[in-house]
C-alpha positions as CSV (number, residue, x, y, z in Angstrom):
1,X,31.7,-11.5,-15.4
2,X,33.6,-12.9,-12.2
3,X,36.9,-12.7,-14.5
4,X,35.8,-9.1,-15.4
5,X,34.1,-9.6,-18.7
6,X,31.8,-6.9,-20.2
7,X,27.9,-8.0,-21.1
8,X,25.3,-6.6,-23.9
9,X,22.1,-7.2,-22.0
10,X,18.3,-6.4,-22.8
11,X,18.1,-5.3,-18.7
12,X,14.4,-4.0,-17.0
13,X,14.5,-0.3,-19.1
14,X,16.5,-0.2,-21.8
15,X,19.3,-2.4,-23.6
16,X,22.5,-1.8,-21.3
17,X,26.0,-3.5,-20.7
18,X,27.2,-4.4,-17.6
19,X,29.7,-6.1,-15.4
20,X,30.3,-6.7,-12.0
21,X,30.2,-3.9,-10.1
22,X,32.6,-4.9,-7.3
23,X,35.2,-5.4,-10.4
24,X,37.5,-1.7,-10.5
25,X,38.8,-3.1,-13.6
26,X,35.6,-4.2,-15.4
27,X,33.9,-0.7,-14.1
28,X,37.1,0.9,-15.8
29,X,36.7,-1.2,-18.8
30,X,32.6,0.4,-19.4
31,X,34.2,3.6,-18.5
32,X,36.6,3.2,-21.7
33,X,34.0,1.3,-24.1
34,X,31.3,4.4,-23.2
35,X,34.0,7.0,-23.8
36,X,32.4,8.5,-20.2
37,X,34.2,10.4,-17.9
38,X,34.4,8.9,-14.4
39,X,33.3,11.9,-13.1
40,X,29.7,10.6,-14.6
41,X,29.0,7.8,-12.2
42,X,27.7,4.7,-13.8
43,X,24.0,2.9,-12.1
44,X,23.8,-0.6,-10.7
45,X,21.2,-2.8,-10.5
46,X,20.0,-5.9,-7.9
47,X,18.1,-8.7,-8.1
48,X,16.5,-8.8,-4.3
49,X,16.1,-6.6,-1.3
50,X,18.9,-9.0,0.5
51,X,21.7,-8.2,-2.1
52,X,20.5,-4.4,-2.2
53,X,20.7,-4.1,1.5
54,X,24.7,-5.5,1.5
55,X,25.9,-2.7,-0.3
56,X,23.7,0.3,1.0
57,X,22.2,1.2,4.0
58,X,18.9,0.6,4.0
59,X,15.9,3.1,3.4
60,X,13.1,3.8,5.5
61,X,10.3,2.5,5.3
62,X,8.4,4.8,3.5
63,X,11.3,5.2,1.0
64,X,10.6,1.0,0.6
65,X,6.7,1.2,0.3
66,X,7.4,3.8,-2.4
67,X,9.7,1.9,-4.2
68,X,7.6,-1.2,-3.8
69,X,4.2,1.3,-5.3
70,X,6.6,2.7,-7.8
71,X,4.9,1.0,-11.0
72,X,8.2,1.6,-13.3
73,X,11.6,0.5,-12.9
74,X,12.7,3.3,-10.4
75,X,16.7,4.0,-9.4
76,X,17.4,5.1,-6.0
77,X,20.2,7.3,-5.3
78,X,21.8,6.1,-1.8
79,X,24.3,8.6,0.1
80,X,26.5,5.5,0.5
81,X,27.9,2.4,-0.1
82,X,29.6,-0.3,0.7
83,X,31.6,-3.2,-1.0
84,X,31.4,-2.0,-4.7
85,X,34.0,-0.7,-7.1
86,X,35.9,2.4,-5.6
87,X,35.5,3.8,-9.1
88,X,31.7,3.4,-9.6
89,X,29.9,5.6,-6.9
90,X,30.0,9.7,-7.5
91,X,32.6,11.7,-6.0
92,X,30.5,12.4,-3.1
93,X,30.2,8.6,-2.2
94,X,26.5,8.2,-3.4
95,X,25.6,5.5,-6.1
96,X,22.4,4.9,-8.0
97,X,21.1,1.3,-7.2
98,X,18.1,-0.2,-8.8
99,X,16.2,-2.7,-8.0
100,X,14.7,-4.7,-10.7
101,X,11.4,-6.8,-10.7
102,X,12.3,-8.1,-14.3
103,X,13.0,-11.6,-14.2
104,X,15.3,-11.9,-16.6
105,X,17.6,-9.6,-15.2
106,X,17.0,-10.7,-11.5
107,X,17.8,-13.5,-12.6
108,X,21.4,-12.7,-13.6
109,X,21.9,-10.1,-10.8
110,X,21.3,-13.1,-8.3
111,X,23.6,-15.3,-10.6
112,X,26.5,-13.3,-10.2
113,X,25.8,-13.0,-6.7
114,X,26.7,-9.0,-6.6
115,X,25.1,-6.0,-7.9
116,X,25.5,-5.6,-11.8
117,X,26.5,-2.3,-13.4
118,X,23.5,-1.4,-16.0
119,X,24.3,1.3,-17.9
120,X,22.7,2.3,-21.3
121,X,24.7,0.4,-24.3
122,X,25.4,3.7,-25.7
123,X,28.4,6.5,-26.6
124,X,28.6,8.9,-23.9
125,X,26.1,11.5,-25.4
126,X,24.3,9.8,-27.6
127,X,21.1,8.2,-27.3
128,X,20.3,5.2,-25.4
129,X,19.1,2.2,-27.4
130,X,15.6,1.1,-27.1
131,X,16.2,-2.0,-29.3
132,X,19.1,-4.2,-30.5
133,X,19.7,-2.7,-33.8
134,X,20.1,0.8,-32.4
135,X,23.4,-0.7,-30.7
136,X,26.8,0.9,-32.0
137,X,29.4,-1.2,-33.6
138,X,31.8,0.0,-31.5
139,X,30.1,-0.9,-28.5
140,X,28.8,-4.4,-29.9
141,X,32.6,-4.9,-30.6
142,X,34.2,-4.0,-27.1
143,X,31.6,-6.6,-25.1
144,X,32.5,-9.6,-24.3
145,X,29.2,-11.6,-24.4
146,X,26.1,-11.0,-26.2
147,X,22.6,-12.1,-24.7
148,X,20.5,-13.3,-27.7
149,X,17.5,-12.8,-25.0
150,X,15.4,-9.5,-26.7
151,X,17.2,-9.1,-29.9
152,X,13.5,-8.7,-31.6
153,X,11.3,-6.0,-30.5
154,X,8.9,-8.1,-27.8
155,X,6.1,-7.0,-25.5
156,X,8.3,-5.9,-22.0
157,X,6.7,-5.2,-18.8
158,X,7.8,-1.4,-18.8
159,X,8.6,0.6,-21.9
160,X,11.4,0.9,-23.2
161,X,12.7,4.2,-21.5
162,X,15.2,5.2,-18.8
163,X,14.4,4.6,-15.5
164,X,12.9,7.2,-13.0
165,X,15.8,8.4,-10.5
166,X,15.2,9.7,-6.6
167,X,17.2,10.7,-4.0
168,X,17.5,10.1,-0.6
169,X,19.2,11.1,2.5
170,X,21.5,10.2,4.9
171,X,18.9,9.0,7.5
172,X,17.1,7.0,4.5
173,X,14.4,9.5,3.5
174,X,13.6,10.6,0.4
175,X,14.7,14.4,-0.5
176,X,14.4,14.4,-4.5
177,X,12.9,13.3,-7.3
178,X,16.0,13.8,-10.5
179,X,13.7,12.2,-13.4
């Protein structure tokens, strides 16, 4: 992923693929594999509270004791950011962040070192995979590495659904809840 490489991943929700998302090539590159338009931002996702607050501003502290309550993987939609691809946030500068308590996927967030883009492993439009074998070729055939972690259906510590999405605002509060 440093050199820009694209990953099938079994991440906290659903299976995903990912890449660095302080890579504007790589973030092009899922763009492309997706068929998405970049008007559709693409999520991230972060392995601790240090590496979330170096790329947004952080949330107040009700907006952390409610993620921290939150008892399913919950993405938070930040007014800003900082340090990631110039083609990942929305066109209004605001990004999507999780931050995952999975340990798998901690894991490789804090191994790359920056936020991961986790998005489903899916066709624009189409529905996201809850297993391996929903994957589509096309997407199995356009990553560049494979996890063999997950491939068969085992017990995960959330379902197997999309995360929950809020909003919040400039001063770090939360305004909406999306999904």
């Amino acid at each position: 992923m440093h050199q820009g490489g694209i990953i099938l991943f079994p991440s906290d929700t659903i299976w995903g693929i990912g890449c660095d998302a302080t890579n504007e090539l790589a973030v092009e590159r899922i763009f492309s594999v997706k068929n998405r338009s970049e008007s559709n931002p693409l999520p991230a996702i972060v392995g601790s509270l240090e590496q979330l607050c170096e790329y947004v501003d952080m949330p107040s502290a009700e907006v952390m004791a409610f993620m921290e309550s939150f008892g399913t993987p919950l993405t938070v939609v930040y007014p800003r950011s900082r340090k990631l691809a110039h083609n990942l946030p929305a066109s209004d500068g605001s990004i999507g962040i999780r931050l995952t308590k999975d340990p798998f996927v901690k894991q490789l967030c804090l191994t790359l070192g920056r936020p991961l883009v986790a998005t489903s492993a899916n066709l624009s439009g189409q529905p996201a995979p809850k297993q391996f074998d929903d994957i589509p070729s096309q997407i199995l055939s356009a990553v560049d590495y494979v996890f063999e972690y997950r491939r068969v259906a085992v017990p995960m510590l959330y379902p197997m659904l999309p995360s929950s999405v809020v909003r919040i605002s400039t001063d770090g509060r939360l305004i909406d809840f999306i999904r």
